[in-house]
C-alpha positions as CSV (number, residue, x, y, z in Angstrom):
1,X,-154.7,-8.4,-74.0
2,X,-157.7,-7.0,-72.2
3,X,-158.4,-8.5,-68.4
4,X,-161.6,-10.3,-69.7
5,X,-159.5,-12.4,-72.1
6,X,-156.4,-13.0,-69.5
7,X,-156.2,-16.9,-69.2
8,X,-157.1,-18.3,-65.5
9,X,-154.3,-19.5,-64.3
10,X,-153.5,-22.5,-62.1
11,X,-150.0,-22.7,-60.0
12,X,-149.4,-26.3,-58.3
13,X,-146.7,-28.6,-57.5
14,X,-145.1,-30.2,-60.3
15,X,-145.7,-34.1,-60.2
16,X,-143.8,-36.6,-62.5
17,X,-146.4,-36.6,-65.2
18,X,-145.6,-33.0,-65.9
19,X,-142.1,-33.4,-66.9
20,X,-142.5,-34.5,-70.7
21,X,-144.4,-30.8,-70.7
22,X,-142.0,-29.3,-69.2
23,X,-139.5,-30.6,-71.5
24,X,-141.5,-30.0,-74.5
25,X,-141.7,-26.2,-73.6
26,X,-140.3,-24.0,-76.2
27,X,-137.0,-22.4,-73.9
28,X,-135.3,-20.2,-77.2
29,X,-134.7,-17.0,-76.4
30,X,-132.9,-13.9,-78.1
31,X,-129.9,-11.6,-76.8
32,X,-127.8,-8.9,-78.4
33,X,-124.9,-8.9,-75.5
34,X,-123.6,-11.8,-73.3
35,X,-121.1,-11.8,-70.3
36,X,-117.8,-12.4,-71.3
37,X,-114.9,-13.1,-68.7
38,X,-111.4,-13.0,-68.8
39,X,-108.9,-14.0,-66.2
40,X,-105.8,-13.0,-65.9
41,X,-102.8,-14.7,-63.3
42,X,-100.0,-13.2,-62.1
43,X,-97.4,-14.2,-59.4
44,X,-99.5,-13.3,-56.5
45,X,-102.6,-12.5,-57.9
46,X,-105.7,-13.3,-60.2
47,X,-107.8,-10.4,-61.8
48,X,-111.4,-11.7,-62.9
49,X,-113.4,-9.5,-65.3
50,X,-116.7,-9.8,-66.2
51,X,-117.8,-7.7,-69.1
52,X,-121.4,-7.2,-70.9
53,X,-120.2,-7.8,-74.4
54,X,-122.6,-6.6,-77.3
55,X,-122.7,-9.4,-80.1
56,X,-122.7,-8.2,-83.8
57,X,-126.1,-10.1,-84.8
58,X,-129.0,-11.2,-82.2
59,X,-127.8,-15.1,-80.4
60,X,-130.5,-17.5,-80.9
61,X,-130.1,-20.1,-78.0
62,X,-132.2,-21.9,-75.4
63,X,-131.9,-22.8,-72.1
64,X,-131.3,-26.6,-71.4
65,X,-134.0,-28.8,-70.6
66,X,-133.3,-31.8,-68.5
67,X,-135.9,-34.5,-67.3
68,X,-133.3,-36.1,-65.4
69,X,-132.7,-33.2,-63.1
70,X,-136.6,-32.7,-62.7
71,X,-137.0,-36.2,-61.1
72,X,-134.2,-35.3,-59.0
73,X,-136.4,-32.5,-57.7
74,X,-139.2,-34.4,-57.2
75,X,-137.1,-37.4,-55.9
76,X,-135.9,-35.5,-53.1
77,X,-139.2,-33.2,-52.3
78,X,-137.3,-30.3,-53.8
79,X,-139.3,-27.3,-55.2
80,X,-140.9,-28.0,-58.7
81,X,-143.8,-25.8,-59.5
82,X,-145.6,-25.8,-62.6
83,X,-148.2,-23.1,-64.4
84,X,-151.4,-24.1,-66.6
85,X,-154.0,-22.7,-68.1
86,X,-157.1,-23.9,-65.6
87,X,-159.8,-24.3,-68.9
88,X,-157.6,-26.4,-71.3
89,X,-155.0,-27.5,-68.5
90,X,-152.5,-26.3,-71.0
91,X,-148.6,-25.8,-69.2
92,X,-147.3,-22.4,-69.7
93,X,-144.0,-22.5,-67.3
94,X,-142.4,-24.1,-64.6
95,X,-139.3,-23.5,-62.1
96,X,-137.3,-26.0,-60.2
97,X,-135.2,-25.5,-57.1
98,X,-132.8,-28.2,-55.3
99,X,-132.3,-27.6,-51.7
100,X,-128.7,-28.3,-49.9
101,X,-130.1,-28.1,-46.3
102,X,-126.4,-27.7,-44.2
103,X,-126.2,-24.0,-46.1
104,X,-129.9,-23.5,-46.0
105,X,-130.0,-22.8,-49.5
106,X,-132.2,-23.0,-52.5
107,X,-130.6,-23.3,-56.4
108,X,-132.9,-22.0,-59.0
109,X,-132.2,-24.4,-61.6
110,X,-135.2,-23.8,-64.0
111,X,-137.2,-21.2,-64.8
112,X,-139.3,-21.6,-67.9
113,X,-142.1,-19.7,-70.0
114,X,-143.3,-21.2,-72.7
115,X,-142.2,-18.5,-75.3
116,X,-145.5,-17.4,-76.9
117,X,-147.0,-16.8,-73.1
118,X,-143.8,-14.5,-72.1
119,X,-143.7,-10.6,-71.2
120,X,-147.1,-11.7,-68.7
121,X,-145.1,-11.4,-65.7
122,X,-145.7,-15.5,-65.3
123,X,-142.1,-15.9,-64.7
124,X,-142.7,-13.4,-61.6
125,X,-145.5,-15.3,-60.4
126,X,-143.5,-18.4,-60.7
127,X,-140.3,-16.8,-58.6
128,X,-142.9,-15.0,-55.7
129,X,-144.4,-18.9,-55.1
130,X,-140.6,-20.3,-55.6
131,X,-139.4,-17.5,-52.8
132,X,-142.7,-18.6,-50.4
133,X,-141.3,-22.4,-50.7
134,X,-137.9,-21.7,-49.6
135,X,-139.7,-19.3,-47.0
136,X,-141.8,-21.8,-45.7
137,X,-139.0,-24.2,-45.7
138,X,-136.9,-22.1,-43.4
139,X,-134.2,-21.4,-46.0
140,X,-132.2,-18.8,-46.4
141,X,-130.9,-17.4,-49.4
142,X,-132.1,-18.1,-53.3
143,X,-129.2,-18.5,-55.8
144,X,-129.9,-18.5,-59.4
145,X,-127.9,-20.3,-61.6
146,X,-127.3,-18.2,-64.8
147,X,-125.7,-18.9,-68.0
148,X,-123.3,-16.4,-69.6
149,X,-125.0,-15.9,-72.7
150,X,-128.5,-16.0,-71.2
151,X,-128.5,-12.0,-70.5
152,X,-132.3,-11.6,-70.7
153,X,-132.7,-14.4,-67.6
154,X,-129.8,-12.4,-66.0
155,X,-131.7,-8.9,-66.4
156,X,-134.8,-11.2,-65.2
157,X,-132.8,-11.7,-61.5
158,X,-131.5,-8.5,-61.1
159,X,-134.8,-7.1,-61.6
160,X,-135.9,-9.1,-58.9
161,X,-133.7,-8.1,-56.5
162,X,-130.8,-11.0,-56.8
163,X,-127.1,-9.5,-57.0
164,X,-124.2,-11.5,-58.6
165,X,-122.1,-13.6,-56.3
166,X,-120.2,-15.7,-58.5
167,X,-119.1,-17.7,-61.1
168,X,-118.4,-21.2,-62.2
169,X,-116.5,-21.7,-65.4
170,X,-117.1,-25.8,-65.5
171,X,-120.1,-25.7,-64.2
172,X,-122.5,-26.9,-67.3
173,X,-121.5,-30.5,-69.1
174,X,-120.4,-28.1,-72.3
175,X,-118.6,-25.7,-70.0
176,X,-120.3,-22.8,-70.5
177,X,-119.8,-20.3,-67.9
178,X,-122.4,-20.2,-64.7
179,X,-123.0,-17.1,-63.0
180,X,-124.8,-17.2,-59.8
181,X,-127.3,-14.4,-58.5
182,X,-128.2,-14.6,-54.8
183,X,-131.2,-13.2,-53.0
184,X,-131.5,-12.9,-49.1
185,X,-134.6,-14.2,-47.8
């Protein structure tokens, strides 16, 4: 797309009237490999692998969008920032962040592109503002809450300089594993 026909873009705080948007965005996405994990116990010892596993045929899947948890954020003057179009006031992405202030820590819960508006670097945009919140709010780390199977959003972090930390295997209602990326601020 040539610079003259590059949308004008508009990055604010989310407010509640932006949620049905948000949840109306189109989150699919594609991957050819997920993480897989095994765990194996002995007597004295647990041995935790985590494996990038190449799938036979492309996943089609989508990350979960959740209303509830976006009121939360605004509920509790957590981050929510949202990205439109300035001319037609059209939503393109958002990302959401819930704070727990004793760790000084910030959970990327969210980050969504609406899927015709991706590979524009808007999810970058939306992570620099998300990083000068939790700046500007004195906190000190960023960890982003990853799904196993959702390798593009994982190659997404580590490209922005988050390193694995961890895991959570009943983390998500359908227990789907949760890896977590951390970045120092």
């Amino acid at each position: 797309m040539p610079m003259s026909d590059q949308p004008k873009l508009v990055i604010r705080d989310g407010v509640e009237d932006d949620i049905l948007q948000c949840i109306e965005l189109d989150s699919t996405y594609q991957t050819d490999h997920v993480w897989q994990m095994t765990i194996r116990e002995e007597l004295d010892e647990t041995q935790i692998t985590m494996r990038k596993q190449r799938l036979p045929r492309s996943l089609d899947a989508n990350h979960p969008l959740n209303a509830k948890r976006l009121k939360t954020t605004i509920k509790q003057k957590y981050c929510f920032i949202v990205l439109e179009e300035s001319s037609s006031d059209t939503l393109l992405g958002y990302i959401s962040l819930r704070v727990d202030p004793i760790y000084e820590v910030a959970y990327l819960q969210d980050i969504v592109v609406d899927k015709p508006y991706r590979r524009q670097n808007l999810g970058t945009r939306l992570l620099n503002v998300a990083r000068l919140w939790a700046n500007e709010n004195d906190l000190q780390r960023i960890i982003f809450e990853i799904p196993t199977t959702n390798y593009p959003c994982v190659e997404f972090a580590k490209s922005h300089g988050f390193t694995y930390c961890g895991f959570n295997d009943q983390f998500l209602p359908d227990q789907e594993i949760v890896m977590f990326y951390s970045l120092s601020l």
